[in-house]
N, C-alpha and C positions, 0 to 999 in steps of 0.2 A: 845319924846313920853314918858309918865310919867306908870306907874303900875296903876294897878287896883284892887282895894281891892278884895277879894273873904274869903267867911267863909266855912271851912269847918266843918260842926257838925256831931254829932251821939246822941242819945237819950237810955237811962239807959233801960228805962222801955219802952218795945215793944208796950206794949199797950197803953199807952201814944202818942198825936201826937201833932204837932206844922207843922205850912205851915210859907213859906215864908214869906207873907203878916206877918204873926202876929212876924217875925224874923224883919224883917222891922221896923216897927213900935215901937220895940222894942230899937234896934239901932237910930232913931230917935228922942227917948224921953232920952238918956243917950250921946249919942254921937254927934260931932259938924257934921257937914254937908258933909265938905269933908273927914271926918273917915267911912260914911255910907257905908259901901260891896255895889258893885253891882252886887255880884253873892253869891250864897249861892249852898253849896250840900253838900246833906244828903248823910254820908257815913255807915255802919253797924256798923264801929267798927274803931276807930282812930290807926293811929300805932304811937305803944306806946314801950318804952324800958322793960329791967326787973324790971325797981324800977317803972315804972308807969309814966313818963317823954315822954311827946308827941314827935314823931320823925317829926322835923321840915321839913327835907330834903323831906323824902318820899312825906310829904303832897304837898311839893312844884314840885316833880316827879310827882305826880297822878294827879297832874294839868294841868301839862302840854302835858301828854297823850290822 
């Protein structure tokens, strides 16, 4: 049994919005077919070290809880 892509994002600007569909569609037009996520989720805020270096580990913990 192989992995399954999943993204997780966060968005700078609160009032700013983006859905799925248009995350999609996005991945679609830059990326080959089997690189496309088939899960996406919107988290508040990425965990991130002190220099600003995404914490790989956590993201892959909060996935799997």
């Amino acid at each position: 049994m192989g992995e399954e892509l999943k993204v997780c994002y966060s968005i700078k600007n609160p009032i700013d919005h983006i859905d799925e569909e248009e995350l999609r569609n996005y991945c679609k037009l830059h990326l080959t077919p089997y690189k496309i996520p088939k899960f996406f989720e919107k988290l508040d805020e990425l965990p991130k070290t002190n220099s600003g270096k995404i914490l790989k580990q956590q993201l892959r913990a909060l996935s799997h809880s």
